[in-house]
C-alpha positions as CSV (number, residue, x, y, z in Angstrom):
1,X,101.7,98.2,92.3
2,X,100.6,98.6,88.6
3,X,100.0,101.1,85.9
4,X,97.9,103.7,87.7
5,X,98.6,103.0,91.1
6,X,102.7,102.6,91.3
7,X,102.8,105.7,92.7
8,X,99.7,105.3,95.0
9,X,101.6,104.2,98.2
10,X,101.0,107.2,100.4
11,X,97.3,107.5,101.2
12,X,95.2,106.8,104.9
13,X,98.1,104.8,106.2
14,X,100.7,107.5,105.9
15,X,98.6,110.2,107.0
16,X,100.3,110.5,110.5
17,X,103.7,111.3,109.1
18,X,102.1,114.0,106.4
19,X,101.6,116.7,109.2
20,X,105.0,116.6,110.3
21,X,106.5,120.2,110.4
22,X,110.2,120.6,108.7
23,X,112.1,122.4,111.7
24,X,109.4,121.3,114.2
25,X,111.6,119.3,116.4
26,X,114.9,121.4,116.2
27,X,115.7,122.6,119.9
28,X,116.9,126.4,120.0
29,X,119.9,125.2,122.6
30,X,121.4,123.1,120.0
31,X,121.5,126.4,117.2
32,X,123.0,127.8,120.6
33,X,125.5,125.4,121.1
34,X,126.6,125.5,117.1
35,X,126.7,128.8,117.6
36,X,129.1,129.0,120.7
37,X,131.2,126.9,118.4
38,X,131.1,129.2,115.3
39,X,132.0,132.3,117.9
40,X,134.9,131.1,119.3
41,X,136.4,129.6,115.9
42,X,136.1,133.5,114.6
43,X,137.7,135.1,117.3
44,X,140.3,132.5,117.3
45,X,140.9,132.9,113.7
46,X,141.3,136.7,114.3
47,X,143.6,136.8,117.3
48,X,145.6,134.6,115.2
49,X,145.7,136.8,112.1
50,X,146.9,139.5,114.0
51,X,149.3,138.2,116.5
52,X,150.8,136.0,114.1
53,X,150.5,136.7,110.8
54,X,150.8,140.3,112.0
55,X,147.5,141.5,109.6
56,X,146.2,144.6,109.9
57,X,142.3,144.2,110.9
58,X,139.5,146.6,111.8
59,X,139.9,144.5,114.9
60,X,137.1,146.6,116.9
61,X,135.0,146.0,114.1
62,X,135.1,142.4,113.6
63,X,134.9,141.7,117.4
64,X,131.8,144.2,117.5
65,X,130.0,141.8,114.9
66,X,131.1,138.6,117.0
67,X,129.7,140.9,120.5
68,X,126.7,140.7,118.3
69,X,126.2,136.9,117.6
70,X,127.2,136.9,122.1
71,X,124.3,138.8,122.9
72,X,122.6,136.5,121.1
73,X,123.1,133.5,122.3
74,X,123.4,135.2,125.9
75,X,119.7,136.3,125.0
76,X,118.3,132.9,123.8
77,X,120.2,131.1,126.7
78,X,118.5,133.4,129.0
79,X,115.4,134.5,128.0
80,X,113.7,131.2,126.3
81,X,113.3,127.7,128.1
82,X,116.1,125.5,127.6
83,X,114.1,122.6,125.5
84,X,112.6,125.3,123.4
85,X,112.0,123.7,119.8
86,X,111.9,126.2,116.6
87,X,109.2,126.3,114.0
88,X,110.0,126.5,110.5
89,X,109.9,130.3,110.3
90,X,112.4,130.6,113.8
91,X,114.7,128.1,112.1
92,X,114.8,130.0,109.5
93,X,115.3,133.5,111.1
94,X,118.2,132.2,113.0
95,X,119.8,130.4,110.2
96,X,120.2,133.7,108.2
97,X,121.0,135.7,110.6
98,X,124.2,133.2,111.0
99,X,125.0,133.6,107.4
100,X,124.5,137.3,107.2
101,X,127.1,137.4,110.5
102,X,129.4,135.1,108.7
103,X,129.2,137.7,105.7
104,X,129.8,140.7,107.6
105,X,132.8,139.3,109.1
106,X,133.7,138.4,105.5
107,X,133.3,141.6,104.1
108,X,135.5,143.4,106.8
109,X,138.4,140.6,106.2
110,X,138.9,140.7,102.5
111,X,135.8,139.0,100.9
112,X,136.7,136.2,98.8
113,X,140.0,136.7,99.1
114,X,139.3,135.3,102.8
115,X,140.0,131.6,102.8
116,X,137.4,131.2,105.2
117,X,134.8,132.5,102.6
118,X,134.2,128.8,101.9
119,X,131.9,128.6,105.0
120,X,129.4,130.1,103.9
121,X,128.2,127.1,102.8
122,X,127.6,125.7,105.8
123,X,124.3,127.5,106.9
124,X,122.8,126.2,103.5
125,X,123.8,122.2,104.3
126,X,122.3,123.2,107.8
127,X,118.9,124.5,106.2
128,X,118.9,121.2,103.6
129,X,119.1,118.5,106.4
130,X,116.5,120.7,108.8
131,X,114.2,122.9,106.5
132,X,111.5,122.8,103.8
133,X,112.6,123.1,100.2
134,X,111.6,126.6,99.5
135,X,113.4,128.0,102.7
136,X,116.5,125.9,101.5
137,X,116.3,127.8,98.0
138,X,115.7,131.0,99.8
139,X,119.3,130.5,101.7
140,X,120.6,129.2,98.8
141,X,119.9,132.4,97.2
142,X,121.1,134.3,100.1
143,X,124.7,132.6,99.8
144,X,125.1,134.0,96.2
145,X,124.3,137.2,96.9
146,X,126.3,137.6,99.9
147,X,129.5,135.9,98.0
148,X,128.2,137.8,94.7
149,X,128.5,141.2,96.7
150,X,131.9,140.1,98.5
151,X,133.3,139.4,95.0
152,X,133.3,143.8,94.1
153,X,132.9,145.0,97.6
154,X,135.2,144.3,100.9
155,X,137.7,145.7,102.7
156,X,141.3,144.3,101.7
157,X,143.4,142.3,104.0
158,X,146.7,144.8,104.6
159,X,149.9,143.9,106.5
160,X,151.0,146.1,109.3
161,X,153.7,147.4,106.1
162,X,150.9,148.5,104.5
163,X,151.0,145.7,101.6
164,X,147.7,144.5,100.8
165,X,147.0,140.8,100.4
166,X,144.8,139.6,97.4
167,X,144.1,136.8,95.1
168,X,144.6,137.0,91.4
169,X,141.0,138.0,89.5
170,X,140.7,134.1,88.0
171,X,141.6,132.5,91.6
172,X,139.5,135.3,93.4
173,X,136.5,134.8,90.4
174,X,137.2,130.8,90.6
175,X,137.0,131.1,94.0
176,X,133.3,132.5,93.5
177,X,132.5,130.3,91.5
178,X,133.5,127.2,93.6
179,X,131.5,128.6,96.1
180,X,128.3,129.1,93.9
181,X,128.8,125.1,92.4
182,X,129.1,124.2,96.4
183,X,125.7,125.8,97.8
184,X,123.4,124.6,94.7
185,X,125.4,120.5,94.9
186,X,125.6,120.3,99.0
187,X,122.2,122.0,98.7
188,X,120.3,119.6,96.7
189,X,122.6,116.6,98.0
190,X,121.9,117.2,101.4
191,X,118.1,117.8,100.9
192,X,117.5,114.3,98.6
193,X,119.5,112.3,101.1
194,X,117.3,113.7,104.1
195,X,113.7,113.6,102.2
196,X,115.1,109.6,101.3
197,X,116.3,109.0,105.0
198,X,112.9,110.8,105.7
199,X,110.4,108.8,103.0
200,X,112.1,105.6,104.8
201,X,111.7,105.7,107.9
202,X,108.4,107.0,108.0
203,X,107.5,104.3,105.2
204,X,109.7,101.5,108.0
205,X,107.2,103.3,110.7
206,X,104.4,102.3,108.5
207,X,105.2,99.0,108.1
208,X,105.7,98.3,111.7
209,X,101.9,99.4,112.5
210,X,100.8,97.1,109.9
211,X,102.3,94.4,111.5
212,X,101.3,95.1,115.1
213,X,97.9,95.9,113.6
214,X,98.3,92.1,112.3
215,X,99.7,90.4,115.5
216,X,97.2,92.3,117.6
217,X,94.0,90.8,115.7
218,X,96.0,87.6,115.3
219,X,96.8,87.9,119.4
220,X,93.0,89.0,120.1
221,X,91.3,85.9,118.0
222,X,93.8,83.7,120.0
223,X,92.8,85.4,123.1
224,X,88.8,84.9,122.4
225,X,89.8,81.1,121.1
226,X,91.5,79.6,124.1
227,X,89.2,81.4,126.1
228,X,86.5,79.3,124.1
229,X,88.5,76.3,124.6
230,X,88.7,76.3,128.6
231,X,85.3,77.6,129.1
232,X,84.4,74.8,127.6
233,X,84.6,72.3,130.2
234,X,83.3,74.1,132.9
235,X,80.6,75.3,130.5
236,X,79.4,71.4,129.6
237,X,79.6,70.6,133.6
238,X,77.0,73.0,134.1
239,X,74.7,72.1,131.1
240,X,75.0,68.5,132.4
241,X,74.3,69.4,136.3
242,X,70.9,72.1,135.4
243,X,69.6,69.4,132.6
244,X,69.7,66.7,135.1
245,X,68.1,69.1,138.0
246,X,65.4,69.8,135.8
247,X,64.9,66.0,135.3
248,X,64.1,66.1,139.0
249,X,62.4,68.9,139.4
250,X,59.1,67.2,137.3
251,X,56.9,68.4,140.3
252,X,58.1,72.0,140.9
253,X,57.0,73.7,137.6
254,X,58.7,76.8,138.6
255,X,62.2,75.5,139.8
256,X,62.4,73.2,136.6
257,X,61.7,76.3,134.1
258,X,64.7,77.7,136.0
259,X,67.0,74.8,135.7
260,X,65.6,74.9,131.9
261,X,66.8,78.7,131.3
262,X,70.3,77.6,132.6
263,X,70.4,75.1,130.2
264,X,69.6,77.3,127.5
265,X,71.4,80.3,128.4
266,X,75.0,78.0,128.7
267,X,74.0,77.1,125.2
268,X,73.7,80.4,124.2
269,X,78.0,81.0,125.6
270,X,79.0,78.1,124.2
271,X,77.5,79.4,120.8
272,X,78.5,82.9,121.4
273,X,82.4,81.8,121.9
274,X,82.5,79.3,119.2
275,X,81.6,82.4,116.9
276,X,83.6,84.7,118.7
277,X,86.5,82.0,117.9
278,X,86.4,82.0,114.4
279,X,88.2,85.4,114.2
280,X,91.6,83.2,114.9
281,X,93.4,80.9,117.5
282,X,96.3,81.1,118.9
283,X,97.1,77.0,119.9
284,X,100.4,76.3,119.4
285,X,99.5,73.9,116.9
286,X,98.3,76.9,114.4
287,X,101.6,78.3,114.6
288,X,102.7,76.2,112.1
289,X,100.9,75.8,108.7
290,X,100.8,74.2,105.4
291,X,102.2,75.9,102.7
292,X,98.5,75.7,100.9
293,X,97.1,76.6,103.8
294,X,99.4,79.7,104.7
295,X,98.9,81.0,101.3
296,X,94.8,80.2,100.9
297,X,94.7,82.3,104.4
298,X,96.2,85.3,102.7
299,X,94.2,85.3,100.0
300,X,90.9,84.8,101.5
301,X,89.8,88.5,101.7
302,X,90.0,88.8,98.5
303,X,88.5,85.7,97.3
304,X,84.8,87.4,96.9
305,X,85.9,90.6,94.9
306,X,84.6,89.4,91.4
307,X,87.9,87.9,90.2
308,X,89.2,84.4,90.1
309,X,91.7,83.0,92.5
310,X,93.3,80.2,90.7
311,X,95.6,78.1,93.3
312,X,98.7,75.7,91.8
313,X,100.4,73.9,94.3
314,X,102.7,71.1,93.3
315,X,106.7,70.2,94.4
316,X,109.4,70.9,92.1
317,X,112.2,68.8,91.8
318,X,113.8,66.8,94.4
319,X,112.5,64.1,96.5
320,X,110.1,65.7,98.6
321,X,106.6,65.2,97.1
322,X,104.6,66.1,100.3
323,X,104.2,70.1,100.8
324,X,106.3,71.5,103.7
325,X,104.6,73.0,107.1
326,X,105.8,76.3,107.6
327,X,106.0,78.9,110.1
328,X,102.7,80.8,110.2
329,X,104.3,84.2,111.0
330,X,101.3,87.4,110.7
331,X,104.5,89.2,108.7
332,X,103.9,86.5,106.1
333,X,100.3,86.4,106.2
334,X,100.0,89.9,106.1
335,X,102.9,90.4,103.0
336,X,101.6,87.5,100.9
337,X,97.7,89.7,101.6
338,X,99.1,92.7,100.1
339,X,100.7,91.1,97.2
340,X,97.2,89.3,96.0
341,X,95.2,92.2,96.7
342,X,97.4,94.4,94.4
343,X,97.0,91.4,91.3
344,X,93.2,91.2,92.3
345,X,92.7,94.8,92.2
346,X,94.6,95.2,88.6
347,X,93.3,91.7,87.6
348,X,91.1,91.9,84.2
349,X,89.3,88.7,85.3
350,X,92.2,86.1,86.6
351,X,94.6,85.9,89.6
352,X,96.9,82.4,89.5
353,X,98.7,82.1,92.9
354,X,101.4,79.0,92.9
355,X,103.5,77.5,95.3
356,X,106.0,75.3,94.3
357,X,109.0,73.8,96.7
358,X,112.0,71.2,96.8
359,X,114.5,70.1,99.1
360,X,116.2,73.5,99.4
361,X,113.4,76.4,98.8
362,X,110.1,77.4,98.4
363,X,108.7,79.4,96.1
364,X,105.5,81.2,95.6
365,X,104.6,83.0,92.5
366,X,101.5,85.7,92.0
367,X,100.1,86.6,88.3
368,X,97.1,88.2,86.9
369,X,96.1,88.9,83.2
370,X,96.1,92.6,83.7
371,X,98.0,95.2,82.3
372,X,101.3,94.7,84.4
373,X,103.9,97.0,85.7
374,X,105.0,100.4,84.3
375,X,108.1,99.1,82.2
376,X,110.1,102.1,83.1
377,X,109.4,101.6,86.8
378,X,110.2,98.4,87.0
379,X,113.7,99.0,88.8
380,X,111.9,101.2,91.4
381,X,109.1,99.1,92.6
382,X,109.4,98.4,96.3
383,X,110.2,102.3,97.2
384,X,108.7,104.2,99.0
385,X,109.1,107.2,97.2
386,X,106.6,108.4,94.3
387,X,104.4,110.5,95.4
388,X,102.0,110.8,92.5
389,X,98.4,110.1,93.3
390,X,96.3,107.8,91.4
391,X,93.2,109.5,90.2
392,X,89.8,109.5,92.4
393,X,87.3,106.9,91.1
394,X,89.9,104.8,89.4
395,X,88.0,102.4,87.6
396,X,90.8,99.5,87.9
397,X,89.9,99.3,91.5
398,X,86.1,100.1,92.2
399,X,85.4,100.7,95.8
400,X,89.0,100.3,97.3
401,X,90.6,103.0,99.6
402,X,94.1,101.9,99.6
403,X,96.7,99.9,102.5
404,X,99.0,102.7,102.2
405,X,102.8,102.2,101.1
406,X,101.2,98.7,100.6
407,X,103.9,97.0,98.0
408,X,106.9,98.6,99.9
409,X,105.0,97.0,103.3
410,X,104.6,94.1,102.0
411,X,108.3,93.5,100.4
412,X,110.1,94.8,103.3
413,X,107.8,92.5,105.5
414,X,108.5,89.3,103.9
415,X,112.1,90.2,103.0
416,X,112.2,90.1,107.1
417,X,111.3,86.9,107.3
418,X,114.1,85.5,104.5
419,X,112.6,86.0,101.4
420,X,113.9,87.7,98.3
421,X,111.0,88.9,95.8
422,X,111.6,89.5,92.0
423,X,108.9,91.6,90.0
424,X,108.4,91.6,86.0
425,X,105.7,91.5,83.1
426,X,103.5,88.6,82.3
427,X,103.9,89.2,79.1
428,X,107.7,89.2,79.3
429,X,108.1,86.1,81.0
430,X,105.9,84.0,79.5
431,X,105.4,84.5,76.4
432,X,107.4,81.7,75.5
433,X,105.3,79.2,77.3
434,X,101.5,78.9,75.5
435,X,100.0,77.4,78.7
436,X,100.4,81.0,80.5
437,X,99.8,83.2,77.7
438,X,96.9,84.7,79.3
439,X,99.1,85.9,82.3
440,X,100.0,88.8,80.7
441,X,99.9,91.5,83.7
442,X,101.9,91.6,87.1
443,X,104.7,89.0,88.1
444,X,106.0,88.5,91.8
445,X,108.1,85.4,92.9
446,X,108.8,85.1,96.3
447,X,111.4,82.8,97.2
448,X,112.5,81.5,100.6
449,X,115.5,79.0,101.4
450,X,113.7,76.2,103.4
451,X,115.5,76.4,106.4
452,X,114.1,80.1,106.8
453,X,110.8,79.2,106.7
454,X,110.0,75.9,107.2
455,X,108.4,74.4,110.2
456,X,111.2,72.0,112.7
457,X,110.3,68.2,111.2
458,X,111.3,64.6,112.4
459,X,113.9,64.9,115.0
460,X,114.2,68.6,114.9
461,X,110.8,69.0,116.6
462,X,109.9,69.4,120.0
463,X,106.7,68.5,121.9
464,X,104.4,71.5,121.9
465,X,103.3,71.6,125.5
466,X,100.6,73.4,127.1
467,X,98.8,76.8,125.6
468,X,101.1,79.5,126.9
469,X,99.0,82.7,127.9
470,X,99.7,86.2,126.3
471,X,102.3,88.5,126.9
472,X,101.8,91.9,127.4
């Protein structure tokens, strides 16, 4: 993508994953089942305190809060259906209510001075990788208060001599602040690596309905071809047989009109077909492709928009001077379409689209003479991450609606079938070289190694056989 429209990769396409809920698909058993695990750590942890350790707890106290997370659980086990899923707002409830447990239990075992105190992070990593930003924040902001409060207020941790166990003010203030630097990092780490894991695979998800979209038009032209190509027989036996009936039929008026009509009406399906079968074919024999021929497919669409399509096509070094047959693969057709619509629609008035090849790879290389790519987003082109819109009514693309996440479709597309892709400026490249000084706007080399794209030749290949029908 270029200038205005780097950032226009979520549009039509992406809608589907845009109403996706934060917290929509988290089940209530498995805050349950965390849960259960959180209980029976903390009464462990007590039991062990005081049997051990021999510390003197409000024991009836502490267990009362734990009886309280119990009911709970007992209560959501019980009451709601076991594949229940939380909204955002249930999510939320029931993550707070964790940390304001986990606080209470804090506050009656010696605040900060409470080793422990440390997991009251946990509920804000939990709300990070489930929840929307703000009702991360809102935890977030919860932690500090509840570890600002235990900081001055708590009931101290005494041995059954009566000593009372504390931290030095530093440690026990260091120990605040450690846990303050610990919410806001795992907070904001947690939520960027989810909203990226997020972005990618709904952006992956994207891509793969673009290419089923492809193979099933490719898959429906082939189906309307070959049924074309074995009506076709049957078809001409029946012209022949009703034009020579109607020969004979010279002194039955009525019966000859007939035999006429059949002639004209098989005329009339061979002609419907035929047009039917220009959408595409699917004979083995188009599976495989000249280079020129692979790449003037792509860029047909967009032949007719008003700019012009200059093709080079010419071998590099090496000894092969004939262009390769390739693999006619819809995740190529459809990659290569993306790139040349993004050059056409940036284009000022001129789109050069070369293929070049030798012994080892092929390369194919897309310029315009527009205004190029966004210097400082060079690095980031191919991601599926900026948001920013591209204004309505943009004038560098009149009458064009978007492919949605188009550049990161098409890169992670052809990357699939072998091929590594470069971007830069026109204007850097060449400016150097007089001959392209007027290709001063986008720059995309594709480059395959030969093996990973081109067709089986000489003794490689195999006799095609017959047409093999579709599978579902």
């Amino acid at each position: 993508m270029q200038w205005d429209a780097i950032a226009h990769m979520v549009d039509h396409t992406a809608a589907p994953f845009k109403s996706r809920q934060s917290g929509s698909w988290i089940r209530l058993r498995t805050l349950v089942l965390l849960r259960w695990w959180a209980i029976v750590g903390q009464a462990s942890a007590l039991i062990i305190a005081e049997r051990f350790y021999d510390l003197n707890l409000e024991i009836g106290l502490c267990f009362l809060v734990i009886g309280v997370s119990i009911v709970s659980n007992l209560v959501a086990a019980f009451v709601f259906a076991e594949n229940k899923r939380l909204s955002e707002q249930d999510t939320l409830l029931v993550v707070l209510f964790d940390m304001l447990q986990l606080g209470l239990l804090l506050y009656l075992t010696g605040g900060l001075n409470n080793p422990f105190s440390i997991l009251i992070v946990g509920p804000v990593t939990v709300s990070a990788s489930a929840l929307s930003s703000r009702s991360t924040a809102f935890l977030g902001l919860m932690a500090i208060l509840i570890v600002s409060v235990l900081m001055q207020f708590y009931l101290p941790l005494r041995t059954e001599q009566g000593f009372i166990l504390r931290v030095p003010d530093v440690f026990r203030f260091g120990n605040w602040v450690a846990i303050v630097i610990a919410v806001i990092f795992l907070g904001v780490y947690s939520r960027w690596i989810v909203q990226e894991m997020q972005g990618m695979s709904d952006a992956l998800q994207a891509t793969q309905m673009a290419l089923a979209r492809e193979q099933k038009l490719t898959d429906l032209g082939g189906v309307v071809a070959a049924a074309a190509h074995e009506l076709g027989t049957p078809l001409a036996t029946i012209k022949l047989a009703s034009a020579e009936l109607a020969e004979e039929l010279c002194d039955s008026p009525d019966l000859r009109e007939d035999a006429l009509l059949i002639v004209a009406q098989t005329d009339r399906c061979r002609d419907i077909l035929r047009s039917m079968g220009r959408a595409g074919k699917d004979d083995l024999h188009l599976r495989t492709a000249p280079l020129t021929a692979l790449v003037e497919e792509a860029a047909e669409p967009h032949v007719d928009r008003g700019k012009h399509i200059h093709f080079d096509h010419a071998a590099g070094e090496g000894d092969i001077m004939s262009q390769p047959n390739v693999l006619r693969r819809p995740e190529v057709v459809h990659g290569l379409r993306n790139l040349i619509q993004n050059a056409v629609d940036f284009a000022r008035e001129n789109v050069w689209v070369e293929s070049s090849w030798t012994d080892d790879t092929i390369t194919l290389r897309i310029m315009d003479d527009g205004r190029g790519y966004p210097p400082h987003l060079l690095g980031r082109i191919g991601d599926p991450f900026m948001r920013r819109r591209a204004p309505a009514g943009d004038p560098q693309r009149p009458g064009y609606e978007g492919m949605g996440l188009g550049l990161f479709i098409a890169k992670t597309l052809l990357e699939r079938s072998g091929a590594d892709l470069s971007f830069a400026n026109g204007s850097e490249s060449f400016k150097s070289q007089q001959s392209h000084a007027a290709r001063t706007g986008a720059f995309v080399e594709v480059t395959w190694n030969r093996d990973a794209i081109a067709a089986p030749s000489g003794a490689e290949s195999t006799a095609l056989g017959q047409n093999q029908p579709f599978k579902a």
